[in-house]
C-alpha positions in Angstrom: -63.1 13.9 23.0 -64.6 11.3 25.2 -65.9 11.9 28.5 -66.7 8.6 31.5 -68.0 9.8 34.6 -68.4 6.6 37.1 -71.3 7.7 39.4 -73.9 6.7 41.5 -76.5 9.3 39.8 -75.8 8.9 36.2 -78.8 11.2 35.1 -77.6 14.4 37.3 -74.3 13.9 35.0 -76.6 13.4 31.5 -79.5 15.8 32.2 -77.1 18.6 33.5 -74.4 17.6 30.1 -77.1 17.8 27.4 -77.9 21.5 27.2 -77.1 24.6 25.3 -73.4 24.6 24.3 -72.4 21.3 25.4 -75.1 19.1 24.4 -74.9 20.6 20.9 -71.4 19.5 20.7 -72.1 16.0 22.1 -75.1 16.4 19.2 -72.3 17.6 16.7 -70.1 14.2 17.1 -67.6 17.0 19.0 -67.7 15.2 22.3 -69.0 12.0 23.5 -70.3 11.5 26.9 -70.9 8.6 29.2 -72.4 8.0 32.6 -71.3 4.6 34.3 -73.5 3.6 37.2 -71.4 2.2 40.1 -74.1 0.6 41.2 -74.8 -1.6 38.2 -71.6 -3.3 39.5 -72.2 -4.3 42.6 -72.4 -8.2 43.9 -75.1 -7.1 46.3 -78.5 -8.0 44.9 -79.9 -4.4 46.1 -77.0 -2.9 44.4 -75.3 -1.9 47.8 -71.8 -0.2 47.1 -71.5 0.9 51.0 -70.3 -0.5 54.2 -68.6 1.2 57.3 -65.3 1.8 57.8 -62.9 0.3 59.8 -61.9 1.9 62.7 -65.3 3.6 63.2 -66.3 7.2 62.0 -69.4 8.8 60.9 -71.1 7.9 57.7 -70.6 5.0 54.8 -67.8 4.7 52.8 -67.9 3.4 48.8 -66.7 0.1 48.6 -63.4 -0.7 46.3 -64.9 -3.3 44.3 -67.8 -2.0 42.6 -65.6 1.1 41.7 -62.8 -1.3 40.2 -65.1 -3.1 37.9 -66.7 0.2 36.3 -64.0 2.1 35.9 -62.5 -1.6 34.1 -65.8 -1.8 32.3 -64.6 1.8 30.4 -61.1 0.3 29.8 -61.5 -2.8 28.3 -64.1 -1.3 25.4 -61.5 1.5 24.9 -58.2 -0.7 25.3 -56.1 1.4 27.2 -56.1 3.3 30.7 -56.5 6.9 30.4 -56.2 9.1 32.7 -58.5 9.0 35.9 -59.8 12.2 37.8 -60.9 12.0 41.6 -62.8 15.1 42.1 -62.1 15.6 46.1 -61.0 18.8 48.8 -57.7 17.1 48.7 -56.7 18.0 45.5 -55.1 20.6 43.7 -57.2 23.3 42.5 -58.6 23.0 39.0 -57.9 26.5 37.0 -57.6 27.2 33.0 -54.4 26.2 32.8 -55.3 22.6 33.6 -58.5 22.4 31.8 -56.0 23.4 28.3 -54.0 20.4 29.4 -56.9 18.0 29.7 -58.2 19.2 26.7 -55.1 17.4 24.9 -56.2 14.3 26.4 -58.7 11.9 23.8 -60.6 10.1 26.6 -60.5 11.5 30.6 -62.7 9.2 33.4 -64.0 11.4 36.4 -64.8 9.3 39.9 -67.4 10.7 41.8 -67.1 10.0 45.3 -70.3 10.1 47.7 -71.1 9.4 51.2 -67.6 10.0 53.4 -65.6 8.8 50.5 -63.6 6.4 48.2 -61.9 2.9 49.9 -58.0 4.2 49.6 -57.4 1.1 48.1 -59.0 1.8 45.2 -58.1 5.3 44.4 -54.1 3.7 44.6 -55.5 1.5 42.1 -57.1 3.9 39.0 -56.8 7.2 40.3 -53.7 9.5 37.9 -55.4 12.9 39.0 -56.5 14.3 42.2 -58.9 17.5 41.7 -60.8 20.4 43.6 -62.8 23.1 42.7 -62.8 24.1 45.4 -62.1 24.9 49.7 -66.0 23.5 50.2 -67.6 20.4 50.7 -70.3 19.3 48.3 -72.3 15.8 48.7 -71.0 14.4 46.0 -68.4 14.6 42.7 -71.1 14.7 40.3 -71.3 18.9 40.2 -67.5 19.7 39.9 -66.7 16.8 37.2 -70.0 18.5 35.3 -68.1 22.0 35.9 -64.6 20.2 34.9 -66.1 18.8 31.9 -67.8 22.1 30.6 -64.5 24.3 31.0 -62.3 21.4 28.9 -64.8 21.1 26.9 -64.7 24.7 25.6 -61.2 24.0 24.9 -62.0 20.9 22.2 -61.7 22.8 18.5 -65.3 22.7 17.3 -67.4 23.1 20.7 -67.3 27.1 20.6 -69.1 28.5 17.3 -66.5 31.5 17.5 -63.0 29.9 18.2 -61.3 33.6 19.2 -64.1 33.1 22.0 -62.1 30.8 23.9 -59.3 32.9 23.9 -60.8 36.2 25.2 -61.8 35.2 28.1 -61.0 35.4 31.8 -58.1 34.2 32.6 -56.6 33.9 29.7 -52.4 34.9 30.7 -53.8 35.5 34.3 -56.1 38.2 33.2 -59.7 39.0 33.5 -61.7 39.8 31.0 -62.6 43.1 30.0 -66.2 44.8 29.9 -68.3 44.1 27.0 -71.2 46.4 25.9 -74.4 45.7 23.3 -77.0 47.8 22.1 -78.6 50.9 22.8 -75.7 53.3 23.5 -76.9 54.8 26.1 -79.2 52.9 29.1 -80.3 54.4 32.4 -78.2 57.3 31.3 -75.1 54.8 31.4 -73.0 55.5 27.8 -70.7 53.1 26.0 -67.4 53.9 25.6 -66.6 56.4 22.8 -63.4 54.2 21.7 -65.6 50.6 21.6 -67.5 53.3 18.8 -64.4 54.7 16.6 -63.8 51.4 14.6 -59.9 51.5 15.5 -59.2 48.1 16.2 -55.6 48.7 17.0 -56.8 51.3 20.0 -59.8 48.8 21.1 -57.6 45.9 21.5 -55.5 48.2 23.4 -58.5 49.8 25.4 -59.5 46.3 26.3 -56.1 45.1 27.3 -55.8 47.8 29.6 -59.4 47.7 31.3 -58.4 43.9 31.8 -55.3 44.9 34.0 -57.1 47.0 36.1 -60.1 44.8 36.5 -57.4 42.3 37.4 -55.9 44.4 39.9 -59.1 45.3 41.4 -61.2 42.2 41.8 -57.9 39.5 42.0 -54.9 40.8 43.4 -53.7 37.2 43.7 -54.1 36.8 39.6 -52.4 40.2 39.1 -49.1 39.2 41.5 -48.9 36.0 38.9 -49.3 38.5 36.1 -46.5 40.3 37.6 -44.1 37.7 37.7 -45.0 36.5 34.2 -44.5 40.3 32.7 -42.1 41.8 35.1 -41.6 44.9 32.5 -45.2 45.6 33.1 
């Protein structure tokens, strides 16, 4: 899978990308990715992709033109237009669900806005998906297309060592996952849980299915009510 991120601070996007799980897997041949300096398309010889906006307000706003030309730059090598990402409050939440989906996808570009924002005109232009992570403000796009990118990246066969890994965890049919336990048995006079001992998988899985209900319950009653419509037996 092949990753553009069109940004203003292309090494925040590579130095945060090239660690433990994901930069083996970009090391692997699993995932590619690439960070597209607006600026290196600007017509301003100090590489100027701001100006005000009309009808006055606080702050600069990105400019439609150097945006255009970089996110063109990624689909004229890869001869087609995949699908574009604008990570912004406006849009719909990103969950599991949708990183699954994107994970189909072969190539995805992320826009990282900055300053007060994108020209509209552009965004009209390339934008297919509008995404938050979100109800907060951040300065920037680069953090949540680096968290987008790590959840569908997990997704990708190949990234995760153990591939039931992906599959266990939270969220997973809008449950949380269960608790997990290592060595000793006992700590600070806390024991495991005689069952995670017996060795009958049949009654762990079950254990475990159960403990994620009730965590579910307890920490996101808005998780359990879609549960609850999904399994209305349960």
């Amino acid at each position: 899978m092949r990753f553009f991120v069109l940004t203003l601070f292309p090494d925040m996007v590579r130095d945060g990308l090239h660690t433990s799980i994901i930069g083996r897997a970009i090391q692997a041949g699993h995932l590619s990715l690439e960070a597209v300096n607006i600026r290196d398309f600007s017509a301003n010889k100090h590489q100027k992709v701001d100006d005000y906006p009309y009808g006055g307000g606080a702050g600069m706003l990105m400019q439609a033109q150097p945006v255009y030309d970089a996110f063109q730059s990624v689909t004229e090598r890869i001869g087609r237009r995949p699908r574009c990402i604008y990570l912004t409050p406006q849009g719909k939440t990103f969950h599991q669900k949708m990183a699954k989906e994107l994970a189909m996808e072969e190539e995805l570009i992320f826009l990282c806005g900055h300053y007060e924002g994108i020209d509209e005109r552009v965004l009209e232009e390339i934008v297919t998906d509008y995404v938050s992570i979100g109800d907060y403000v951040l300065t920037g796009g680069e953090l949540p297309a680096m968290v987008m990118i790590d959840a569908i990246s997990r997704m990708v066969p190949g990234v995760l060592s153990n591939e039931e890994s992906g599959s266990t965890e939270s969220f997973e049919d809008c449950l949380l996952e269960y608790p997990q336990y290592s060595r000793p048995e006992e700590w600070m006079g806390k024991k495991v849980p005689q069952i995670l001992l017996s060795g009958h998988h049949k009654n762990i899985e079950a254990w475990r299915r159960e403990q994620s209900k009730m965590r579910t319950k307890e920490r996101r009653p808005d998780l359990w009510g879609q549960y609850l419509l999904e399994h209305p037996k349960e």
